[in-house]
N, C-alpha and C positions, 0 to 999 in steps of 0.2 A: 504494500500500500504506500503510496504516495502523501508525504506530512505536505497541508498545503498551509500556510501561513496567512492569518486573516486579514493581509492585506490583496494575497492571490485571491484569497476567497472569496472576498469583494468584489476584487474584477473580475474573477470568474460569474458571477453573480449578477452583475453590471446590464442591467435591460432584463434581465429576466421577469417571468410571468409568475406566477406566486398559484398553483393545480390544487394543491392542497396543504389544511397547518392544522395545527389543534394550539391546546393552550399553553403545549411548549413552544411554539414555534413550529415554523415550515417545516414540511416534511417532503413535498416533492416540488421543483422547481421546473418550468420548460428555459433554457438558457437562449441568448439570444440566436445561435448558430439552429437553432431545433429538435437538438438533443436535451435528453430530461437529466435533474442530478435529484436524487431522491437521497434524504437525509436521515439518518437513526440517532438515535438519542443514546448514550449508556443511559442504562435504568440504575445501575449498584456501581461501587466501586468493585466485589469481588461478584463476579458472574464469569457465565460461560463466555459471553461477548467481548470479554477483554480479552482473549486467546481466540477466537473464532469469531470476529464482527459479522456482524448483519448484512453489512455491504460486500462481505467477502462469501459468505453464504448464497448472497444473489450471482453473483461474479458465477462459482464453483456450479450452481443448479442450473444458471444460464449454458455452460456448459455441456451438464448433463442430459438438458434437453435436447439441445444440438445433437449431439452426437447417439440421441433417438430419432433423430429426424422430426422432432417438437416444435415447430414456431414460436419463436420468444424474443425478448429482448438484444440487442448485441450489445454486454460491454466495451465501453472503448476508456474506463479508467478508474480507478478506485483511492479514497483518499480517507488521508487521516486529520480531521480539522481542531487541532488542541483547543484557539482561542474559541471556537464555537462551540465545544463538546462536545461535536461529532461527528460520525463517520460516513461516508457520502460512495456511492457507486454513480457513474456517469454511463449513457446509455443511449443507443438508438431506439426508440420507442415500437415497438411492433404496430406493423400500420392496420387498420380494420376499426369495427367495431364489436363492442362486448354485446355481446348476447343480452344482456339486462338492455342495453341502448336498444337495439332492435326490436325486442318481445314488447320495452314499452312504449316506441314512438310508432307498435303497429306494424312494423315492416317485419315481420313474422312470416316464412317460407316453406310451404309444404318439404314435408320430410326431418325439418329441424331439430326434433325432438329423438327421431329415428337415428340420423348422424348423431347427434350428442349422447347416445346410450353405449353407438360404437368406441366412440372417443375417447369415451370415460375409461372404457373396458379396457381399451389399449390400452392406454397411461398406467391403469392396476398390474396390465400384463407385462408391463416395460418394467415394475418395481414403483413408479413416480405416486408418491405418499404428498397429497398437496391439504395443509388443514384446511389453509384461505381458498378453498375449490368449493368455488357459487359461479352463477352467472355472470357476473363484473368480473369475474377475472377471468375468463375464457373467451376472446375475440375469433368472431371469425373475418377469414383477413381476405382482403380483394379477390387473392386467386382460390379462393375458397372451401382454404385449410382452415382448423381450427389450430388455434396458441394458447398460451399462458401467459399474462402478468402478476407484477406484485410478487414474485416469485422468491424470497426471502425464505417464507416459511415452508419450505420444501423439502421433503427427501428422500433422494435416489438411491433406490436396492438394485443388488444387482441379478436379483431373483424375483418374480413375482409376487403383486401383497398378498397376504394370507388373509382368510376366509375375513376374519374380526376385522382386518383392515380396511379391508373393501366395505363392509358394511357400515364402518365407523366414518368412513368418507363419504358413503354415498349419504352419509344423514347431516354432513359437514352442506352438502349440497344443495340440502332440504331445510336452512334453516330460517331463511328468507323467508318469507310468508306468500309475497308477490309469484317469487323462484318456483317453490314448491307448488302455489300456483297452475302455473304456466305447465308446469313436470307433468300433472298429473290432471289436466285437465278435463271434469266429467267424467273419472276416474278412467282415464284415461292410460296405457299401460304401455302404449307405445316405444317410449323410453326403459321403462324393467326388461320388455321382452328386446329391445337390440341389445341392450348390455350384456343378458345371459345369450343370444344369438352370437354375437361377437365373441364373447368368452370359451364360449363351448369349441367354437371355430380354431379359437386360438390353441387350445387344451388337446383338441387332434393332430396338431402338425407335431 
């Protein structure tokens, strides 16, 4: 990681758009070039984040998607910011829109539901354990693959999830009200049945 000094940090900063913050401060920035810098706070002096940051977590799982063939973010830098307290990952934003954007401006596409039960399935078959896996953080992107953001709290096995983890995710999915929603529409099963469709698929080869 890269220590940036908070006079860099400023000008790195310098014109930026302010995405999102809470009542510590920013949390993700769009920079004026149009890559995003999304920023972590330490929570303790002694935690796990002081040997494995947040932004190096994003870095490491950006990666691991990749190299699933997972559309996601492209790091292009990671930082250590003392005078601000903290740690920052810089980033190509994956282009698309999230699924939550779509379902509620209406522009909802026969089969949706159908793809996103395959998708899920993969990622369980790939090993990819996502807690933040809702519809805002799953885009589907122009050429109309699904991806990941927000991708911090991730992680990659190199085996498939096991039986509790998949169910412990698929209910990470369902916790939305709107989400859940939308899933299961008029009890609608469309989505149960591709995900075990897709699985079973995968569980023969």
């Amino acid at each position: 990681m890269q220590t940036l000094e908070h006079d860099a940090y400023l000008a790195l900063r310098a014109d930026a758009q302010v995405l999102e913050r809470d009542r510590h401060g920013d949390k993700v920035l769009v920079l004026g070039d149009g890559t995003y810098l999304k920023l972590f706070r330490r929570k303790r002096l002694i935690s796990s984040t002081a040997w494995y940051p947040y932004a190096k977590r994003f870095a490491d799982n950006a990666l691991a998607l990749a190299e699933r063939n997972i559309p996601c973010p492209v790091v292009i830098g990671l930082y250590r910011i003392p005078g601000a307290k903290r740690d920052a990952v810089r980033y190509k934003p994956l282009e698309g829109q999230t699924l939550r954007q779509l379902i509620r401006s209406g522009a909802d596409t026969p089969g949706l539901r159908e793809r996103l039960g395959r998708f899920v399935a993969r990622l369980h078959d790939a090993g990819i354990y996502f807690r933040s896996l809702h519809l805002g953080n799953i885009v589907l992107t122009p050429g109309g693959a699904f991806g990941l953001i927000d991708i911090a709290d991730l992680r990659a096995r190199t085996r498939p999830l096991p039986r509790n983890r998949r169910q412990r995710n698929l209910q990470h999915l369902c916790r939305d009200e709107q989400d859940r929603a939308w899933l299961c529409l008029d009890g609608d099963t469309t989505f149960d049945q591709a995900y075990r469709s897709q699985d079973e698929e995968m569980n023969r080869r």
